[in-house]
C-alpha positions as CSV (number, residue, x, y, z in Angstrom):
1,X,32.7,18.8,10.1
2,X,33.2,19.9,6.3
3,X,32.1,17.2,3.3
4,X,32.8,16.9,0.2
5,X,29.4,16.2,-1.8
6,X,30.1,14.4,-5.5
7,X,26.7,14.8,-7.7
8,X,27.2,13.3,-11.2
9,X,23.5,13.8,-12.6
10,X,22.7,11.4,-15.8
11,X,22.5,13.4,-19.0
12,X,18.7,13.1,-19.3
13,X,18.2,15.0,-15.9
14,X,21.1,17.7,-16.8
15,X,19.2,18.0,-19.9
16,X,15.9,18.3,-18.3
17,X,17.6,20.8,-15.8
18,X,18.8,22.6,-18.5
19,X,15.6,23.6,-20.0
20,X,13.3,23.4,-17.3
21,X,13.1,26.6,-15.2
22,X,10.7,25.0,-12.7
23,X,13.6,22.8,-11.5
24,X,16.2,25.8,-12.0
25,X,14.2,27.3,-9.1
26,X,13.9,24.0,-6.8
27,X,18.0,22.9,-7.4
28,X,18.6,26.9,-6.4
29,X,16.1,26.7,-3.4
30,X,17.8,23.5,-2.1
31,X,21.5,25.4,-2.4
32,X,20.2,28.3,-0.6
33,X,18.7,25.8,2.2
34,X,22.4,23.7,1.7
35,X,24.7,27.1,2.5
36,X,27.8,25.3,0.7
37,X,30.7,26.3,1.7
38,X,31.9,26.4,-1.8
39,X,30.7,25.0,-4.9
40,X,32.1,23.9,-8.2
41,X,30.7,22.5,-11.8
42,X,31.4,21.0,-14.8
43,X,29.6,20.1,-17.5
44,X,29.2,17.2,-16.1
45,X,29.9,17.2,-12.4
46,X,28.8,18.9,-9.5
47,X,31.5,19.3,-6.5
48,X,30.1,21.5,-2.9
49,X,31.3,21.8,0.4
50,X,29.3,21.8,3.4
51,X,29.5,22.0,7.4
52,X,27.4,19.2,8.9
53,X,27.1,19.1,12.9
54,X,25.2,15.5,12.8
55,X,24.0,13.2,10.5
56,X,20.4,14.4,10.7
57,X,22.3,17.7,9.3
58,X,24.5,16.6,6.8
59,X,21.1,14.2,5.7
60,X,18.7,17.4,5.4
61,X,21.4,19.1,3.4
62,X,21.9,16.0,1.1
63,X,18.5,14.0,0.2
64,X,17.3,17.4,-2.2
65,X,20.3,16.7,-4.3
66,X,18.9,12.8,-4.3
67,X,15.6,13.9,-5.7
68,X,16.3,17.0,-7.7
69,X,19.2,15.0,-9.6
70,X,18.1,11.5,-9.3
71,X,21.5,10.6,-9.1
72,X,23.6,8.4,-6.0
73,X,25.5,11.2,-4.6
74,X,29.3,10.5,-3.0
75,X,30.0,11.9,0.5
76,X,33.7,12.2,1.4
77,X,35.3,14.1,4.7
78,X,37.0,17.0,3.6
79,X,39.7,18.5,5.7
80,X,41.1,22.2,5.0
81,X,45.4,22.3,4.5
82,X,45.7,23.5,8.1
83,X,43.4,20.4,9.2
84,X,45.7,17.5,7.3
85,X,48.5,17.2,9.2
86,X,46.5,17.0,12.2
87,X,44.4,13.8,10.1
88,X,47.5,12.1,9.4
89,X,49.0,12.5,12.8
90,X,45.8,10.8,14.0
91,X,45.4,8.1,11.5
92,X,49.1,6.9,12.5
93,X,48.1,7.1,15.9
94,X,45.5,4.7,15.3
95,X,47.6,2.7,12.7
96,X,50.2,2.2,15.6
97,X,47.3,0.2,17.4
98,X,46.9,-2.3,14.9
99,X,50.5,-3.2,14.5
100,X,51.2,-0.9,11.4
């Protein structure tokens, strides 16, 4: 399954990162352990894809980003276009059982 990972670091640790080539190394080690899918940044935010098969995976993928950006991180399901009709077929489905 594909997530969507959210990392808004605080300025002080984007500044640190910023100057610090010791942590350039460790936040490039971690994405090379991640394999994202894809990745995008701002100057502020931090937006990556990646395949999890368990929670132990997505976890070991994840917790770097906890300590290298000392940051809460959001993780969101992320479904491709060809996937999301499929999702909302199946949420209606399940809608239908609740009375909705």
């Amino acid at each position: 399954m594909k997530f969507l990972i959210e990392v808004y670091p605080p300025s002080d640790v984007k500044n640190e990162m910023e100057k610090s080539t010791d942590i350039q190394k460790k936040v490039g080690e971690a994405f090379q352990r991640m394999k994202p899918l894809a990745a995008w940044f701002t100057y502020r935010y931090g937006f990556i894809v990646v395949e999890a098969e368990s929670v132990e995976d997505l976890n070991r993928k994840v917790a770097p980003l906890f300590h290298l950006f000392k940051t809460d991180i959001k993780i969101s399901p992320a479904f491709s276009l060809e996937e999301f009709p499929k999702i909302l077929a199946s949420i209606g489905e399940e809608a239908k059982k609740y009375g909705y």
